[in-house]
C-alpha positions as a LaTeX table, in Angstrom:
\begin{tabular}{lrrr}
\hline
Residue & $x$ (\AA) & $y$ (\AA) & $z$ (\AA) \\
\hline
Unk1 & 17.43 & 4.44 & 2.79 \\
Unk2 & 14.68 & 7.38 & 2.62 \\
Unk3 & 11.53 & 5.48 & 3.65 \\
Unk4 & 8.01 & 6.66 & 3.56 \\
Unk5 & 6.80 & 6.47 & 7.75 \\
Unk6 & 3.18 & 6.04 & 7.61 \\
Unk7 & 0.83 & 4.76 & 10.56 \\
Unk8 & $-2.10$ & 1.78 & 10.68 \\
Unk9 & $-3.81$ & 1.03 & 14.15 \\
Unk10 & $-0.73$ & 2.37 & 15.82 \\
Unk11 & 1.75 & $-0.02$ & 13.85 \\
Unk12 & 4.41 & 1.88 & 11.69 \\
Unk13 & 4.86 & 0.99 & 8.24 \\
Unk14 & 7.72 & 2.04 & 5.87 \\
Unk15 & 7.90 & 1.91 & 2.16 \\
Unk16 & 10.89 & 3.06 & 0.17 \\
Unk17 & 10.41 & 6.02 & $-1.60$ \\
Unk18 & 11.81 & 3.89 & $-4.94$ \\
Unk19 & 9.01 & 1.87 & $-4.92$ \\
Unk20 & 6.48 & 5.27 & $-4.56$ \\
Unk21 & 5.15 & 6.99 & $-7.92$ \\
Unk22 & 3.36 & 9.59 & $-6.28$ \\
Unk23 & 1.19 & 10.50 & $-3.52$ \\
Unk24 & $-1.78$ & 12.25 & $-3.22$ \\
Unk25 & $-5.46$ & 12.81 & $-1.67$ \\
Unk26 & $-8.11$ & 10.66 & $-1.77$ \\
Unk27 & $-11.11$ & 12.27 & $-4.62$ \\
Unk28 & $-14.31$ & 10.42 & $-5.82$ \\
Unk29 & $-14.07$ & 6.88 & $-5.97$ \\
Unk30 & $-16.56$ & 4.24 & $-7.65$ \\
Unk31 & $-17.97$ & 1.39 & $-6.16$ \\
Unk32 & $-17.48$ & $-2.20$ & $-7.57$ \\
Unk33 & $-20.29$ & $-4.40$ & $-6.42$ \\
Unk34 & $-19.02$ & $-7.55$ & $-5.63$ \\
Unk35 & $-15.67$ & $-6.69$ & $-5.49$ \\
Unk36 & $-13.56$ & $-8.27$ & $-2.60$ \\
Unk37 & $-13.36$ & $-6.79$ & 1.06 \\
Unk38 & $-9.48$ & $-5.47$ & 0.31 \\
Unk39 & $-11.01$ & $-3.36$ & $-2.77$ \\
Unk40 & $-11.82$ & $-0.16$ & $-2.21$ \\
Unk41 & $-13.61$ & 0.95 & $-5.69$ \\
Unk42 & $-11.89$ & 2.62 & $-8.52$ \\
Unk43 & $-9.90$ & 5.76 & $-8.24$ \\
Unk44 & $-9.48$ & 8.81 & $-11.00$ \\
Unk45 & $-5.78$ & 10.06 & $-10.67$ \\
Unk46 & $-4.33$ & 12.05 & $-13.70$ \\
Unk47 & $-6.96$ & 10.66 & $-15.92$ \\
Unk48 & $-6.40$ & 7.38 & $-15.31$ \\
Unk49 & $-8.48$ & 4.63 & $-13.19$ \\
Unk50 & $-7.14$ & 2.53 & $-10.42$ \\
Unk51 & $-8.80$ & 0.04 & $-8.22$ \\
Unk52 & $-7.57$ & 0.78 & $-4.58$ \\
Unk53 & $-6.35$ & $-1.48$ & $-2.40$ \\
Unk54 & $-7.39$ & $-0.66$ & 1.01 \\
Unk55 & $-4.21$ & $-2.02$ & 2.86 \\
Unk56 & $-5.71$ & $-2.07$ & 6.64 \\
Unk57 & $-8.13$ & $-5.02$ & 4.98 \\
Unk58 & $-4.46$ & $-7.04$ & 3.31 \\
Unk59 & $-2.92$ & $-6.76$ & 6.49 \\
Unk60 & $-6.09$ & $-7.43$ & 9.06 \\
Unk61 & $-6.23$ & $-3.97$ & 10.33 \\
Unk62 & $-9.14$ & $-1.56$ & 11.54 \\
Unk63 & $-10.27$ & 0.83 & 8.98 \\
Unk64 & $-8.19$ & 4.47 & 9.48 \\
Unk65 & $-9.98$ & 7.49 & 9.89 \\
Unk66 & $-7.70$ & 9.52 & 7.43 \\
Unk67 & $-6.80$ & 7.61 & 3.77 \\
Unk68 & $-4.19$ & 9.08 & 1.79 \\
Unk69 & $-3.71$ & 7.08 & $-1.68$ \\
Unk70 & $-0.33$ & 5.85 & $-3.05$ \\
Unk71 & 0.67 & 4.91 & $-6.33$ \\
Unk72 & 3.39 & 2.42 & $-6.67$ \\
Unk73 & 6.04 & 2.45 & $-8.70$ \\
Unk74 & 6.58 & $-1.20$ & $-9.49$ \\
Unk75 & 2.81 & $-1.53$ & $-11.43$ \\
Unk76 & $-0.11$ & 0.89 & $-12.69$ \\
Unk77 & $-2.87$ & $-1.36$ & $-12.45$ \\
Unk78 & $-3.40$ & $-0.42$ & $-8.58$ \\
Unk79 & $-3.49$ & 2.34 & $-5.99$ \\
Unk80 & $-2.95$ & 1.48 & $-2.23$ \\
Unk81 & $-4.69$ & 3.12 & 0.07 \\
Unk82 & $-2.41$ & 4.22 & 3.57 \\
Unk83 & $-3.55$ & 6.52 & 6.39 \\
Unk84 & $-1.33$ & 8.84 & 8.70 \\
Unk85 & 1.73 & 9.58 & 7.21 \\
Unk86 & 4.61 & 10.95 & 9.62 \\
Unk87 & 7.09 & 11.92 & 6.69 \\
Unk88 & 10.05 & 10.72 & 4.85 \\
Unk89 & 13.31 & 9.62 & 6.82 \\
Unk90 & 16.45 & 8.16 & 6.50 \\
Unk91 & 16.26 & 4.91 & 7.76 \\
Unk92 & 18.04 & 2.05 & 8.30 \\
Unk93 & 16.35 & $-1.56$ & 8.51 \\
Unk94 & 17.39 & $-4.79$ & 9.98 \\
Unk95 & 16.75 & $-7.41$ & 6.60 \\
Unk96 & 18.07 & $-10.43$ & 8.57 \\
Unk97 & 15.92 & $-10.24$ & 11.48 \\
Unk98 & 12.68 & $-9.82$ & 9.16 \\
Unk99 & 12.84 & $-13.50$ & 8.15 \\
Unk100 & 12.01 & $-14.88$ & 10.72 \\
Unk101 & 8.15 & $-14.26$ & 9.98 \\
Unk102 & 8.43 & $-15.74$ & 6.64 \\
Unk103 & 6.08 & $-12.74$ & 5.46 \\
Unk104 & 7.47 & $-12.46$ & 1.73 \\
Unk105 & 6.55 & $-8.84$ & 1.86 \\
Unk106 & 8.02 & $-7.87$ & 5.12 \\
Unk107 & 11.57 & $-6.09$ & 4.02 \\
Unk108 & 13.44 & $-5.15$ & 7.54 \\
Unk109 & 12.31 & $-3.50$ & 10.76 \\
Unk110 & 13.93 & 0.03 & 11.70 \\
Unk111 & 13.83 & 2.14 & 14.86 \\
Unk112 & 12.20 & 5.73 & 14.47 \\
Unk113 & 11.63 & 8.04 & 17.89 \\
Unk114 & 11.43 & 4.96 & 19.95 \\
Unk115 & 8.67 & 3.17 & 17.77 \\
Unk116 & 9.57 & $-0.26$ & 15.43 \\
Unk117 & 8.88 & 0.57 & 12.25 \\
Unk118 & 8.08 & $-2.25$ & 9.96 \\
Unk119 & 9.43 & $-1.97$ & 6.03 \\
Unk120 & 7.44 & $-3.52$ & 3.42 \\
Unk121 & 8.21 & $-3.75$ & $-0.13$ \\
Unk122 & 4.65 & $-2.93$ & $-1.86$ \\
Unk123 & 5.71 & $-5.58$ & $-5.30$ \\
Unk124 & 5.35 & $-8.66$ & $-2.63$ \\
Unk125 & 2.33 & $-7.40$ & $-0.70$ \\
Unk126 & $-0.33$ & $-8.99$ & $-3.14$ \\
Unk127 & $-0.98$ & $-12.83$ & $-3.91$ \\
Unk128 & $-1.34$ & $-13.75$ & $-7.89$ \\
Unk129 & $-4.87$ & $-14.82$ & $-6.74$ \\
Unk130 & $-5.39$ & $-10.72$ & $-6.03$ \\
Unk131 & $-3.49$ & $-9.83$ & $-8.86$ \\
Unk132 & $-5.51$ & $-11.40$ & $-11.24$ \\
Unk133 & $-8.40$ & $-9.95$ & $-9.92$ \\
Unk134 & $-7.20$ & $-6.07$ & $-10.14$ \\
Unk135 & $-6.16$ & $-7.00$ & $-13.72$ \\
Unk136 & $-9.59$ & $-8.57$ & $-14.65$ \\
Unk137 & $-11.37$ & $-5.16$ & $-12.77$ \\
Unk138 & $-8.87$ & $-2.90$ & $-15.15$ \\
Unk139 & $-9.94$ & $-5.25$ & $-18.09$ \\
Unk140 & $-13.78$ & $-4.55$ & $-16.91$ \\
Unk141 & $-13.29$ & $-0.96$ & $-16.54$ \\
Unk142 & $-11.47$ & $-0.37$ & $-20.00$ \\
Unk143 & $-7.93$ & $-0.33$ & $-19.17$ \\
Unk144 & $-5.31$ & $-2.76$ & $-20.65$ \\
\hline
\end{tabular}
């Protein structure tokens, strides 16, 4: 599996590249006033708008220096924000052991350079309840 290694308060994530559009820096973003805590404003990429998801704030982490944005694969009605990427790597992940936190978007754990690295699968990260919301700030903002 070639996973994405990226880094949050010294925990190590890993997405699989499948489930990765396209990465890229972090430009002007609007604010949404009264938006939730886990929404980061909207985001211009390639002419289109995205409200970001600032992923620290979905999994109760401290705020990263360094924000890197990510576009998923699975939906375009959302960007994640993600912070201190270490690269792409083959990697394999333990599946069985991961259910034992009953975390519906925790995929496996796998071992890179002595660090646990934990793989998530970005299509299960987000409630319906959060969902809904990103689609009703697209509707707002004039996407469909």
């Amino acid at each position: 599996n070639k996973i994405l290694v990226f880094h949050l308060n010294n925990i190590f994530f890993g997405i699989n590249i499948d489930q990765i559009e396209s990465l890229s820096r972090l430009g002007k973003t609007k604010k949404l006033p009264e938006s939730p805590k886990w929404i980061g404003g909207l985001a211009k990429h390639r002419n289109n708008s995205f409200p970001l998801i600032k992923l620290w704030e979905i999994l109760d982490l401290d705020s990263p220096q360094k924000k890197v944005l990510l576009l998923p694969s699975a939906y375009d009605y959302c960007a994640f924000l993600i912070s201190e990427i270490k690269g792409i790597f083959e990697l394999e992940t333990d599946k069985e052991s991961s259910k034992i936190y009953r975390l519906s978007y925790l995929h496996g754990f796998g071992t890179l350079q002595d660090k646990t690295v934990l793989e998530i699968q970005l299509d299960k990260l987000l409630t319906e309840k959060q969902k809904r919301i990103l689609k009703k700030i697209n509707k707002e903002n004039g996407k469909k």
